[in-house]
Structure formats: structure tokens, C-alpha cells
MIDOSE-1310 file (N, C-alpha, C; in nm, 2 decimals, decimal comma, always signed):
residues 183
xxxx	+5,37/-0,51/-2,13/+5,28/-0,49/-2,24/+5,22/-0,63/-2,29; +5,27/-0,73/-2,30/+5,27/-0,89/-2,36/+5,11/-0,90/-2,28; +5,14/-0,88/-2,15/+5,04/-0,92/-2,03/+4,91/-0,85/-2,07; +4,93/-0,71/-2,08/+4,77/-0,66/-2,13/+4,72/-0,68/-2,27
xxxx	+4,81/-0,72/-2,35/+4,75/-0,75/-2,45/+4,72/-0,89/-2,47; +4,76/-0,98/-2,31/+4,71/-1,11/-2,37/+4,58/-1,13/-2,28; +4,59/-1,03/-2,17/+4,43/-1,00/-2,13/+4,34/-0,93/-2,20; +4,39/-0,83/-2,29/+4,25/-0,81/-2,33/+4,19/-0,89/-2,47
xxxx	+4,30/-0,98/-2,51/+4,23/-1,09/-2,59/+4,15/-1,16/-2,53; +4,16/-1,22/-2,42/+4,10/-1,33/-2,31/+3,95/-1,28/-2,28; +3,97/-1,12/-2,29/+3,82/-1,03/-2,26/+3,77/-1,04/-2,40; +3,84/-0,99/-2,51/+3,79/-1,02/-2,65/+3,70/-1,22/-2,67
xxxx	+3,76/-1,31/-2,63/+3,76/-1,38/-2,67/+3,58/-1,44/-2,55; +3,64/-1,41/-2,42/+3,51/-1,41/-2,35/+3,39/-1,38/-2,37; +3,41/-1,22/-2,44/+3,26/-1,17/-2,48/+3,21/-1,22/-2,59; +3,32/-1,27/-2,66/+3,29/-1,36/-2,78/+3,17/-1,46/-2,75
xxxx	+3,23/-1,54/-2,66/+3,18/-1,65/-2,61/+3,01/-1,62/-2,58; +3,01/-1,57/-2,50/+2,87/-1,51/-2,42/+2,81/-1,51/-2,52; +2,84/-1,39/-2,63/+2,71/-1,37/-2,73/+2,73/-1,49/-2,82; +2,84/-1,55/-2,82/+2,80/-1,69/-2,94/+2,66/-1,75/-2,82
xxxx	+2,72/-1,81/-2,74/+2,59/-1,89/-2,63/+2,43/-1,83/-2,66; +2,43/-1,70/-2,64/+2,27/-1,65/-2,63/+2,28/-1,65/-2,75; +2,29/-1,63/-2,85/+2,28/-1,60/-3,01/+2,27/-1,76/-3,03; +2,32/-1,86/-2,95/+2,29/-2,00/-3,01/+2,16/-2,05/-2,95
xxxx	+2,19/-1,98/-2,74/+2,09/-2,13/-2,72/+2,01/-2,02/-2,62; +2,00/-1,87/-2,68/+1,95/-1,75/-2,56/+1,77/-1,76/-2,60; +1,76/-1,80/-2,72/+1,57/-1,85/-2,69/+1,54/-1,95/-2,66; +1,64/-2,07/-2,65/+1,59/-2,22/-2,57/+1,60/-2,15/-2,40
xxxx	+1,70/-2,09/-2,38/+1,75/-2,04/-2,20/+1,64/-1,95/-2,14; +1,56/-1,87/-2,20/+1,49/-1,78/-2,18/+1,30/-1,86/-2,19; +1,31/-1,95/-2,28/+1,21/-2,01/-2,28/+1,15/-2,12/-2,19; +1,30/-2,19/-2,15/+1,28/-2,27/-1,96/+1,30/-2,17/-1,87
xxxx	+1,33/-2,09/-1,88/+1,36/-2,03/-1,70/+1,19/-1,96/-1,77; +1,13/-1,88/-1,83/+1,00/-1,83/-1,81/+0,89/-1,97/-1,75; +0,89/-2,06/-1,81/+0,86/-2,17/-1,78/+0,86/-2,22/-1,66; +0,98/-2,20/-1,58/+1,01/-2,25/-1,45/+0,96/-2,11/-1,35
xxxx	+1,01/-1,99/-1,36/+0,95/-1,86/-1,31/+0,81/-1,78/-1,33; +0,79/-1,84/-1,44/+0,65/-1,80/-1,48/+0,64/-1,64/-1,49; +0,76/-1,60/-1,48/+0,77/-1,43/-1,49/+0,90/-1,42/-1,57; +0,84/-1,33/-1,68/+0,97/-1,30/-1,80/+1,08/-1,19/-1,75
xxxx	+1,01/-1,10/-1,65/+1,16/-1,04/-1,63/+1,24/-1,13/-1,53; +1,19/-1,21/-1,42/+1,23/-1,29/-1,35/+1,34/-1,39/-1,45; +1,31/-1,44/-1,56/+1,34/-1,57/-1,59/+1,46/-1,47/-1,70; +1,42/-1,35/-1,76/+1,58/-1,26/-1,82/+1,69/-1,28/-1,73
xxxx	+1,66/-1,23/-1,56/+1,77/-1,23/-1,44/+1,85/-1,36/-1,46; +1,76/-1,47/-1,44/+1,77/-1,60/-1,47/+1,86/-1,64/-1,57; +1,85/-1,61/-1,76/+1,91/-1,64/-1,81/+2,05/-1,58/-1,82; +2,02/-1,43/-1,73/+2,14/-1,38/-1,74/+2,25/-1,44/-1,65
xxxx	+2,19/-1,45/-1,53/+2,29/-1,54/-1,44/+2,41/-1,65/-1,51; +2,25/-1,72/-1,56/+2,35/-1,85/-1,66/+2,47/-1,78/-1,78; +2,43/-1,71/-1,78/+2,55/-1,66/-1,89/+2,71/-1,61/-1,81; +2,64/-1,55/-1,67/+2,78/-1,49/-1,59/+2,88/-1,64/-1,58
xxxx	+2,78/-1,71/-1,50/+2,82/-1,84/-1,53/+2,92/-1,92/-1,58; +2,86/-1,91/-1,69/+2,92/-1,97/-1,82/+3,01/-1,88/-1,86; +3,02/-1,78/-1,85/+3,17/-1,67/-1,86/+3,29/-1,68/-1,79; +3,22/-1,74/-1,59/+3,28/-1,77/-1,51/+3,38/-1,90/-1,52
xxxx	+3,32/-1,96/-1,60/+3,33/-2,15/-1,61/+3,38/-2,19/-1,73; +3,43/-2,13/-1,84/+3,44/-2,13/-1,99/+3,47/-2,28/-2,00; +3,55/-2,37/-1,91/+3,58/-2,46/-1,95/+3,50/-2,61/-1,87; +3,37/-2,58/-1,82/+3,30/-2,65/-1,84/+3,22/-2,65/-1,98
xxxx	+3,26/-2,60/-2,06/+3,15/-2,64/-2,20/+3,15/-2,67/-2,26; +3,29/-2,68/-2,25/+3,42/-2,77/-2,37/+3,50/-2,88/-2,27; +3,42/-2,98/-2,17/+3,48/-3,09/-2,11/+3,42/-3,21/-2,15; +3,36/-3,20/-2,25/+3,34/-3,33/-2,34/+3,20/-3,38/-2,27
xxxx	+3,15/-3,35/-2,15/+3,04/-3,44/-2,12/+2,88/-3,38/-2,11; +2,86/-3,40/-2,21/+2,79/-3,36/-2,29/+2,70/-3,20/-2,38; +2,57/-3,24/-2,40/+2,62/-3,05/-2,50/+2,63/-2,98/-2,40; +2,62/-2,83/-2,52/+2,65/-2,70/-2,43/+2,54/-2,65/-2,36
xxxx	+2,41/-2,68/-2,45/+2,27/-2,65/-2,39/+2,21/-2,69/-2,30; +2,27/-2,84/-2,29/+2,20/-2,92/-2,19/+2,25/-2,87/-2,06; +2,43/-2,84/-2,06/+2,47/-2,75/-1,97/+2,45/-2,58/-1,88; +2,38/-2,55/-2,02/+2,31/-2,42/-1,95/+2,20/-2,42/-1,93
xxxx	+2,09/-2,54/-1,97/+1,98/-2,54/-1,92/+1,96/-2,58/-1,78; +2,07/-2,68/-1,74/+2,09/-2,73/-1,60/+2,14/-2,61/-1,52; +2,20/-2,52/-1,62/+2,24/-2,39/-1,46/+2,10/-2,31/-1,42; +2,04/-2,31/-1,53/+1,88/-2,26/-1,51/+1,80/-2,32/-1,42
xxxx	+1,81/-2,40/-1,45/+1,71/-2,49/-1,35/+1,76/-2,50/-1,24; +1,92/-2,47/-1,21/+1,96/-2,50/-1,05/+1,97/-2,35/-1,01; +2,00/-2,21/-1,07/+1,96/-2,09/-1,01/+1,82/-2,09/-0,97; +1,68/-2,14/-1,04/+1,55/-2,12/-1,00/+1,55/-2,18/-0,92
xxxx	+1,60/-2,31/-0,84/+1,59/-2,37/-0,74/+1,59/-2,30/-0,62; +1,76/-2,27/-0,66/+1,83/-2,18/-0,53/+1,76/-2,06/-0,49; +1,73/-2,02/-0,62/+1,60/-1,87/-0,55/+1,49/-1,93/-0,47; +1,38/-2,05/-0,54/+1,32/-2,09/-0,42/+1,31/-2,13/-0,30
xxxx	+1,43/-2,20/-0,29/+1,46/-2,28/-0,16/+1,53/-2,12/-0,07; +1,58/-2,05/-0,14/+1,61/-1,85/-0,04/+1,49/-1,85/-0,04; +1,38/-1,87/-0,14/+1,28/-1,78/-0,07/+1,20/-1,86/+0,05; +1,22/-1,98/+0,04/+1,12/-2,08/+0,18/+1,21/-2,09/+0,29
xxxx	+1,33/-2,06/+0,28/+1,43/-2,01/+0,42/+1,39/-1,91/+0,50; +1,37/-1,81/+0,42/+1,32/-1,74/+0,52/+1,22/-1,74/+0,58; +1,17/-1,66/+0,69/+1,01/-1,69/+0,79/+0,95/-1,56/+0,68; +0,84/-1,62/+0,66/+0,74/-1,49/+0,55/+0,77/-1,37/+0,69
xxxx	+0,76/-1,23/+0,59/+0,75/-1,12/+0,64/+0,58/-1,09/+0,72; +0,60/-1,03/+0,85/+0,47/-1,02/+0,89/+0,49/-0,89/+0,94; +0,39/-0,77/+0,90/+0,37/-0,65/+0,94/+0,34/-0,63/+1,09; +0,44/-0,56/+1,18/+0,40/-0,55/+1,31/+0,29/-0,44/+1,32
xxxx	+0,27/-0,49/+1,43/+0,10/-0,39/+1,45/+0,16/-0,28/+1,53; +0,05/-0,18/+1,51/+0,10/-0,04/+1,58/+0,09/-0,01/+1,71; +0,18/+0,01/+1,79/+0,20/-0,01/+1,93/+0,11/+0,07/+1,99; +0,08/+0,23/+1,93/+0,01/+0,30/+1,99/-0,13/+0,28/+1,91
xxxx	-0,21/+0,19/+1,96/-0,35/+0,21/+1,85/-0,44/+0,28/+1,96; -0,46/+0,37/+1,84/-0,57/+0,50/+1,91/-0,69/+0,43/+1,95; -0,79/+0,43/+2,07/-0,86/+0,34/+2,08/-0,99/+0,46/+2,07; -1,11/+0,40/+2,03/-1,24/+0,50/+2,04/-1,28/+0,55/+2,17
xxxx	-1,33/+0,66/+2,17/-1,39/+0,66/+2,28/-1,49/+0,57/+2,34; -1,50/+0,58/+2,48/-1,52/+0,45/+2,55/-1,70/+0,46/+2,57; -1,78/+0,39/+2,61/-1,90/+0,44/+2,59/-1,96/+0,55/+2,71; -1,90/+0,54/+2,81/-1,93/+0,66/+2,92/-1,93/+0,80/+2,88
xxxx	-1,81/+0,79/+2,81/-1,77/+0,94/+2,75/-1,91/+0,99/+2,64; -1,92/+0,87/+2,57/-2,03/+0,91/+2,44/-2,21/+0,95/+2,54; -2,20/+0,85/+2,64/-2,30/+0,87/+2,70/-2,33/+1,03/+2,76; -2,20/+1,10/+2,80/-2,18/+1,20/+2,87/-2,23/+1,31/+2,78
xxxx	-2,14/+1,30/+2,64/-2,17/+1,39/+2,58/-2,29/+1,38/+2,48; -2,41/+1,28/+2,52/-2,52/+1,30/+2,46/-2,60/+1,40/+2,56; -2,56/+1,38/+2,70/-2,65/+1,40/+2,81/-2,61/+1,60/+2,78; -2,52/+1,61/+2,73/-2,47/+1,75/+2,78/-2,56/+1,82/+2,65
xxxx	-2,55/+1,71/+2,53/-2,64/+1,77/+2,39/-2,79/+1,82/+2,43; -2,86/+1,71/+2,49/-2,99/+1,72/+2,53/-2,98/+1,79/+2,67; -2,93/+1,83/+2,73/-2,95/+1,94/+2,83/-2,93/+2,08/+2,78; -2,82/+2,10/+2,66/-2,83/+2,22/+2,58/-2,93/+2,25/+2,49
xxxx	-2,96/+2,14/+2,42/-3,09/+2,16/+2,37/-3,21/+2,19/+2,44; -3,22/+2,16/+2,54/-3,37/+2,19/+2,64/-3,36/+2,35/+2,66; -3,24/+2,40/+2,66/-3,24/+2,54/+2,69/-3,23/+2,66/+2,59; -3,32/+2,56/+2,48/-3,34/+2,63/+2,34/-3,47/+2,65/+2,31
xxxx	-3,49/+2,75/+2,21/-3,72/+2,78/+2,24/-3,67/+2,68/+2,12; -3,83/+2,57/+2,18/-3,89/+2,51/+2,07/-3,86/+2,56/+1,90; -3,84/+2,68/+1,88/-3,85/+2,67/+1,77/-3,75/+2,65/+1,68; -3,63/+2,66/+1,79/-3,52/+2,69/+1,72/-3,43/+2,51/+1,73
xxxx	-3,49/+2,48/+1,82/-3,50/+2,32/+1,86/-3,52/+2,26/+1,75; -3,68/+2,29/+1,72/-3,71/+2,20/+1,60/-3,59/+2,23/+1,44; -3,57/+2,36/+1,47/-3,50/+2,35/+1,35/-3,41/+2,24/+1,33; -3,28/+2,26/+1,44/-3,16/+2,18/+1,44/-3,19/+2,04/+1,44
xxxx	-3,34/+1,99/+1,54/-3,33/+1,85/+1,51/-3,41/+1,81/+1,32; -3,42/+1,90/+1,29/-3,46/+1,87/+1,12/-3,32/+1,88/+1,05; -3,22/+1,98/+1,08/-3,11/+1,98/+0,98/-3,05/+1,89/+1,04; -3,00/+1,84/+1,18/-2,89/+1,81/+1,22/-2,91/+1,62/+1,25
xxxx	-3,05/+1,61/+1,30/-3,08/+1,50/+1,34/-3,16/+1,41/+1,24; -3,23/+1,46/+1,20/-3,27/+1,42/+1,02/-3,27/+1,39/+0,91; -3,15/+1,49/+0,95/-3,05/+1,50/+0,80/-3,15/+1,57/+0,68; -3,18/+1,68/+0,71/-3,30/+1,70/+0,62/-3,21/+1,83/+0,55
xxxx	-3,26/+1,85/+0,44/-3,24/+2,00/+0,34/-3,27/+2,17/+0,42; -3,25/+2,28/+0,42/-3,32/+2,37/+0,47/-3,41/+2,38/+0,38; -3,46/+2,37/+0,25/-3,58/+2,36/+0,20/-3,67/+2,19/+0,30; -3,59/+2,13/+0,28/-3,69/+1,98/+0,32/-3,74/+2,01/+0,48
xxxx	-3,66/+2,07/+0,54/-3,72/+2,11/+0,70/-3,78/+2,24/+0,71; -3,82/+2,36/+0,61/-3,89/+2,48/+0,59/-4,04/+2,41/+0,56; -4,01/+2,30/+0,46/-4,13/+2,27/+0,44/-4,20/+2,17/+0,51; -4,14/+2,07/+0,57/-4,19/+1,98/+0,70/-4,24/+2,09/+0,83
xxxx	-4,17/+2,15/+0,85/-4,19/+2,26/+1,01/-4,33/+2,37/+0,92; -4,30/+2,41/+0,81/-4,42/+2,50/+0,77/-4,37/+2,62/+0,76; -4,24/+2,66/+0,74/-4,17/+2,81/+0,75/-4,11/+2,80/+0,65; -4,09/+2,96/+0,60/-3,99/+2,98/+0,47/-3,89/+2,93/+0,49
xxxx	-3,76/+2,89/+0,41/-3,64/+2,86/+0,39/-3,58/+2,95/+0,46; -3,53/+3,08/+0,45/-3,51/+3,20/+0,52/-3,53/+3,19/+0,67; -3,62/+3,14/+0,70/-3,68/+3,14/+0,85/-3,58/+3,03/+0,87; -3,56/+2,91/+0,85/-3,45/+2,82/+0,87/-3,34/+2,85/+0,90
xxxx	-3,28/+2,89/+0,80/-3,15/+2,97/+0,80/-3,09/+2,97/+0,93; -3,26/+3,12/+0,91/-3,21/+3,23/+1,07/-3,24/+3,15/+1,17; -3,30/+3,10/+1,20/-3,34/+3,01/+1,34/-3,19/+2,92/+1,36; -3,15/+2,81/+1,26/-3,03/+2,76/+1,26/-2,92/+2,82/+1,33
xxxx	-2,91/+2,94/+1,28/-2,76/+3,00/+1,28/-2,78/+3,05/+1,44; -2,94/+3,14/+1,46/-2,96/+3,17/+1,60/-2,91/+3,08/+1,69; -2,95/+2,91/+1,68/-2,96/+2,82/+1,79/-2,81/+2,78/+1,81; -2,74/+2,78/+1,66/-2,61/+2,68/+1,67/-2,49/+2,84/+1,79
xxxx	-2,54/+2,97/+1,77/-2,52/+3,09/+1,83/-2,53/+3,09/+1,95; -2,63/+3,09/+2,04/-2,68/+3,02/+2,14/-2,63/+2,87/+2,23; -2,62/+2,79/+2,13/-2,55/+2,67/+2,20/-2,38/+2,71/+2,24; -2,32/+2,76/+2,16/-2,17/+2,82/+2,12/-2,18/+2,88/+2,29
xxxx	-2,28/+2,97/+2,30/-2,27/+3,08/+2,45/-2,29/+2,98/+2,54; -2,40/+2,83/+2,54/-2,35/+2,82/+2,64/-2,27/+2,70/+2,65; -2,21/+2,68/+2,57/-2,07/+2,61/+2,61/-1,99/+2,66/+2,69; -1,97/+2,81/+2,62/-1,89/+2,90/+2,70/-1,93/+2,92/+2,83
xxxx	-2,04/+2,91/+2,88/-2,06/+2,93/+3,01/-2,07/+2,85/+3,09; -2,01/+2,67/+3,03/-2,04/+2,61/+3,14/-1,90/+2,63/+3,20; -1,89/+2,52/+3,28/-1,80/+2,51/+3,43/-1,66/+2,49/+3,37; -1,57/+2,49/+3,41/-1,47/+2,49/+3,31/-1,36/+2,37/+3,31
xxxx	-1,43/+2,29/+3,46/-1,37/+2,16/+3,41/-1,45/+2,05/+3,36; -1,54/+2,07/+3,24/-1,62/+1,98/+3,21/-1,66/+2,04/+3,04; -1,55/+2,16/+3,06/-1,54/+2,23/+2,86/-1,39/+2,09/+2,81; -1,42/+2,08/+2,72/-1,33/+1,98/+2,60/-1,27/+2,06/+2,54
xxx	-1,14/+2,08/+2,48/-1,08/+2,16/+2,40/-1,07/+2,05/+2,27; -1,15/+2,10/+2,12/-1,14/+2,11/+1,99/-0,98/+2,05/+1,98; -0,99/+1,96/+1,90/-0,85/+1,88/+1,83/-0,85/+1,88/+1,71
């Protein structure tokens, strides 16, 4: 019994300690480590260290050579060190590149499938031609290509939906090693 009661005075008397220190010198300690970190929750970590510290060490603060502040301000300034000199040890982090990078299609392929566009298109009446190259190639409105072509809106529509109907059939009918399957 002697034993735990003479440790938990040692715990009484420690925590004592701690909050006497920050209650004496916890706005001078907090005010260099912000100073030195330039970041306040960084430089809290900071003062907090110094206090483990000084919990760890009780009897550096009472060895006569000199104050107590001057001694916890020196632990501050040598934790920020040690953080920086960890942080320039290491090699900076570099994001590795993606091993599988999807590459574009190549220009043969784009060439191919223009040639297959304009051969499906040739096997469209004029009129339904002009539509698609007003919606699709133009970028025009079904009002802005009814009224460029000279046809109702309605007539658009139907012509559109005819051609894109039409094209759909002959996809399906070409050869079947030269159809692309949708991804």
C-alpha cells in the first residue's frame, strides 16, 4: 500500500507540475513554436511535446542552470528542428504514373471511321443528308436547320430520325468483320 500511495502522489505532484509550467510559460511556448511553424495547430503539437518533456525530465528545471522558460523554449526550438531535418530526410513523395495509360485512338482508325461516315452518308437521299449535316455537323437547332434548308421544324424531326434509322440498317448490314461493338 506505502508504494501506491507514494505513486500516486508522484502522479499528483507531476500534473501539478505541467499545468503550473503552461499556466506560467504556456503563452510565451505557444507563441515561439507558432513563430517557428507558422501553423498554430502545428506549434499546439509542439508545445505539447515540450510539456511531455518536461514531465519526462522534472529534474532538469530545477538543476540550477538557468530559468525554466529559457529551458522550455530551447525544447521548442529543438522539436521544430527535428521535425524539419525528418522532413528533408526523406526523398519528397512522387506520384507514380499509371502503368496502364489508355492511349487515343491512333489516326488510321479515325481516318477509317470517317471514310465509313461518308460512304454511309452517300447512301442517303439528299434530303435526309442535308438534314443530319445541319443537326449533326453544324451544330444547328431543328428550328435553325428548318429554317436554313426551308422546311418546317416537323419536317426535320422526321427526316432526322428517318436518316439516323436508315444509317442504324446499314450498319447492320455491313460485313461483320468491320462492325465495332458499342462500349
Amino acid at each position: 500500500m506505502p508504494g501506491l500511495r507514494l505513486q500516486r502522489r508522484r502522479e499528483v505532484a507531476d500534473e501539478a507540475l505541467v499545468r503550473s509550467l503552461f499556466e506560467e510559460h504556456g503563452r510565451a511556448m505557444l507563441a515561439y513554436a507558432t513563430q517557428l511553424t507558422r501553423d498554430r495547430a502545428a506549434a499546439e503539437d509542439v508545445v505539447q511535446e515540450a510539456l511531455v518533456r518536461a514531465w519526462r525530465h522534472p529534474d532538469s528545471l530545477v538543476n540550477g542552470k538557468g530559468s525554466v522558460r529559457g529551458w522550455l523554449l530551447t525544447v521548442i526550438r529543438n522539436i521544430v528542428t527535428d521535425q524539419i531535418r525528418a522532413r528533408n530526410a526523406r526523398a519528397p513523395e512522387v506520384r507514380e504514373s499509371p502503368i496502364d495509360v489508355a492511349s487515343d485512338d491512333d489516326h488510321a482508325e479515325r481516318v477509317v471511321n470517317s471514310m465509313v461516315v461518308v460512304d454511309a452518308l452517300s447512301r442517303l437521299s439528299a434530303e435526309h443528308r442535308e438534314v443530319l449535316e445541319q443537326l449533326y455537323l453544324q451544330g444547328s437547332t431543328v428550328t435553325e436547320a428548318a429554317k436554313t434548308l426551308g422546311i418546317p421544324p416537323g419536317t426535320v424531326k422526321s427526316r432526322s430520325f428517318y436518316a439516323l434509322r436508315a444509317l442504324r440498317e446499314l450498319k447492320s448490314l455491313s460485313p461483320a468483320g468491320t462492325e465495332r461493338s458499342a462500349s
